[in-house]
C-alpha angles and dihedrals in degrees: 000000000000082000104049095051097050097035101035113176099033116139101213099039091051093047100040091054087057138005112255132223130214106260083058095044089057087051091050094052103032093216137074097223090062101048098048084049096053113023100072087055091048096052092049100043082040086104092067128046089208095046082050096057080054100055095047087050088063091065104058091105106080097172091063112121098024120264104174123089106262096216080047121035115071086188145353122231111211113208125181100286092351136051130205130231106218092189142205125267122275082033143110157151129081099303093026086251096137119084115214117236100216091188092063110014105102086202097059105026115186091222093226118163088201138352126029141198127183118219124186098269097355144047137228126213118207128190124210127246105292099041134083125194123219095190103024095254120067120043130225131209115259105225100206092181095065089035101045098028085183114052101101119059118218140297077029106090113201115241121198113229121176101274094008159027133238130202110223130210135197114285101289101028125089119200117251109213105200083052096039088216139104106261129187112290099221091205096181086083097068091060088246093154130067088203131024119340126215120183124201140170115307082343150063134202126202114217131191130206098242086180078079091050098255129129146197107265128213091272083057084223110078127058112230126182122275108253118231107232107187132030125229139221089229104153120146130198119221083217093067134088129226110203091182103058085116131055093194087079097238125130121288085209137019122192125190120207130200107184145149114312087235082057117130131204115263139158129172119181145154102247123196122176143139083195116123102190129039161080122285106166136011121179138181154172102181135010086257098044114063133141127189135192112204149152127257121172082344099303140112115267123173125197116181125158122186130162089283104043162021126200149152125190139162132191147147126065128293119297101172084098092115092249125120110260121183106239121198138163133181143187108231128179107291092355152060112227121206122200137184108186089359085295118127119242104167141001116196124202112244111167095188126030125284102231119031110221098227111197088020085298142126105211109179135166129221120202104168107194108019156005132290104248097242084062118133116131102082114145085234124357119265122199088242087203104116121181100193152095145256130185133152084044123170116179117187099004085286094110119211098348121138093357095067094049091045101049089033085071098052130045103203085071096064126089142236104267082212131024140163136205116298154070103283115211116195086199087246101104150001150229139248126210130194099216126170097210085176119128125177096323085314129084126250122196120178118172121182115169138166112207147187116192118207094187141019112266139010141122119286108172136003150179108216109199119180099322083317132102112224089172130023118176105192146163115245136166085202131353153186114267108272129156085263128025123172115208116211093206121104126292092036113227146169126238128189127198129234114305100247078066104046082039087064095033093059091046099058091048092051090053091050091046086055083066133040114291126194105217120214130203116200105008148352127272120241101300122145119279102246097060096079136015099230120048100164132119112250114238127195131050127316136176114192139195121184120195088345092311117115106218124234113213093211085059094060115115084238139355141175127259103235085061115097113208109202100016139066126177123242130256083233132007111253113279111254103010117233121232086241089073101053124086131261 
């Protein structure tokens, strides 16, 4: 007892005062081990104190048998009842029995800059293609242009990158590596353009269809709305009257009249045109009995044939002035009479009457600007294309009956309640011209025009060769560099390239004139995008001469509808408006 309160702890004088029994031997040595290795001998030496001290004295060695992990120990401490694993590194635990993940572990980082593996009790660092390591650790970047001088061909230039190297080719060429060569970078792939793409070599160009009203924009890539750049008095009145809605020269309206046999021709209207050439009026009762009222040079010409006669006469001054003339004619005994402003400008003689009743009727047909399209047997061909207007009108003495219900439904049939001089182009269509440019085995081309834009770009005269353009005259606001290029900014001007260009350009027009060209006014036909850098309908006035000629627009070989021929409206309706102007 004396030694277990002075000496407390100690294994021999607790266990010699009493005899122990297991659960306190495990609490003496802490360990299992220990106590399964020592126990048994201590119950069977318990009869002698002194056997006992030997028996305390075999178990001084705690690391037999071993108790350390053997990947992880490197070696094992004994102490008096307890040992110690001093382990490895990269190891760790009691017994030394955890490996350390260096590639996770925040306490014992690897230190890899890029890739790295975990070993049992270690770690390995590895480096991507294109690096290289010098302690195993941290990764360099591999130059391959100082280290393979050769590895790009000309005109390619080699360009270091981290991990790797490009060769790099001239602005719209891309390397090919199994060739070893810079080959055609096809761009268009890549979706570059808004519009139409055309790739060509080292290059591409973005076009856009400015027959939808679409345009290049600054970045040469996207398609933006044509501005309109100038507003219109465009107004039209449903009681007028448009004689040029067709370009086919056949009547905009046909009225059929079934009257009195004692009836007599007569037709009274308001007539406005700057028109110099057309029909304005046909009428008939048979095949063989017509009359028309036309205009020839600007003046009055009337052409009738019946079953007595045949007869063509003009007469009066000019009306094709753009102002409104009251125009009447009238079948009298023994005469037609023919009036402008209820002034009489010709009588010609008819003994019998111009058109015979048959049944006791009068059956007589009306066509008012044009010719029914059957029609031969004028005395001398008129151009029937007629760009005018009619209102106030009274045919037959039946006033506005049939014409006012039949314009009143369409609005292309009613006319500009104010229009100028011109060609007006709704930037919609274009024209096409037969024109001989030939001159004593050379080529003359002489273009003189007066023009009004509307809006900001669009075609206003071109040469069309062979699906090619060899001259394109435009308005632009900017544009691609061509031989000729018109600005629409103020002041106009006229700027030319550089004379290698134009020097080409010419060329390539001298070599179409020596062939047969088609010539469009106000546009270009459906010809692919890339032969020309403006596509877009011109819109605005224009008046044109070509080789000294002014050109009529009701003598193209074709033109749109939307294009009026002999009348333009004004920017602003005259201030103040005369009487003159408003309908009757």
């Amino acid at each position: 007892t004396l030694f277990e309160e002075s000496k407390k702890g100690n294994l021999e004088r607790e266990c010699i005062e009493e005899l122990c029994n297991k659960e306190e031997a495990r609490e003496i040595f802490e360990n299992n081990l220990e106590t399964e290795y020592f126990y048994p001998k201590y119950v069977g030496k318990s009869s002698s104190i002194f056997l006992f001290v030997c028996c305390v004295s075999e178990i001084s060695n705690q690391c037999l048998p071993l108790p350390c992990h053997k990947d992880g120990y490197e070696r094992c401490v004994d102490g008096q009842g307890s040992f110690t694993c001093v382990c490895k590194a990269g190891w760790r635990g009691q017994r030394c029995e955890q490996d350390i993940n260096e590639c996770e572990d925040p306490e014992f980082p690897a230190g890899c800059s890029q890739t790295c593996y975990n070993l049992p009790g270690s770690f390995m660092c590895s480096c991507e293609k294109g690096f290289y390591t010098l302690d195993n650790i941290l990764c360099n970047d591999i130059n391959e242009c100082i280290l393979y001088p050769s590895v790009c061909v000309e005109p390619s230039k080699c360009v270091n990158a981290p991990g790797t190297f490009e060769c790099r080719c001239p602005s719209g060429y891309q390397y090919n590596m199994s060739s070893r060569k810079c080959v055609d970078l096809d761009e268009c792939e890549q979706d570059v353009c808004d519009g139409e793409c055309v790739n060509s070599i080292g290059s591409f160009s973005c076009h856009c269809d400015g027959r939808k009203g679409v345009k290049l924009a600054e970045d040469s890539r996207q398609c933006e709305k044509i501005p309109k750049c100038l507003d219109l008095y465009d107004y039209k009145h449903e009681q007028m009257l448009y004689l040029g809605e067709q370009f086919s020269g056949l009547p905009v309206i046909y009225l059929r009249f079934r009257l009195q046999a004692d009836t007599k021709f007569a037709a009274e209207f308001d007539f406005r045109t700057f028109d110099p050439e057309g029909v304005i009026l046909y009428a008939e009762s048979s095949q063989d009995s017509w009359f028309m009222l036309g205009l020839r040079s600007g003046r009055i010409e009337v052409q009738f044939k019946n079953e007595h006669s045949i007869k063509m006469t003009s007469g009066g001054k000019a009306i094709n002035d753009g102002q409104w003339h009251v125009i009447s004619v009238e079948e009298l005994m023994g005469s037609i009479s023919v009036k402008i402003s209820k002034e009489a400008i010709m009588s010609i003689n008819s003994p019998e009457r111009l058109f015979s009743p048959v049944n006791d009727k009068l059956d007589t047909k009306v066509y008012i600007a044009g010719l029914p399209n059957r029609n031969e047997s004028l005395i001398k061909p008129i151009n029937p294309r007629l760009d005018g207007c009619i209102r106030g009108w009274n045919l037959m003495n039946q006033g506005a009956s049939g014409v006012k219900e039949v314009i009143q439904e369409k609005e292309s049939k009613h006319c500009y309640v104010h229009v100028e001089k011109g060609s007006f182009f709704s930037g919609g269509g274009l024209a096409l011209f037969n024109i001989d440019y030939s001159s004593t085995n050379l080529w003359k081309l002489d273009v003189v025009m007066n023009i009004r834009p509307s809006s900001s770009t669009g075609v206003l005269f071109a040469l069309v060769s062979n699906h090619s353009v060899p001259l394109s005259v435009a308005v632009v606001t900017q544009g691609p560099d061509d031989a000729v290029r018109f600005s629409a900014d103020v002041p106009s001007c006229v700027s030319y390239s550089d004379s290698e260009t134009l020097s080409e350009a010419l060329s390539k027009l001298n070599s179409a004139m020596q062939g047969h060209v088609h010539t469009y006014i106000g546009g270009l036909p459906d010809l692919p995008l890339s032969v020309t850098p403006i596509s877009a309908f011109y819109h605005g006035c224009l008046e044109i001469s070509v080789n000294g000629q002014q050109l009529d627009f009701d003598e193209a070989v074709s033109k749109d509808n939307s294009i009026k021929s002999h009348s333009c409206p004004p920017v602003s309706a005259p201030d103040p408006p005369s009487a003159e102007s408003q309908p009757r």
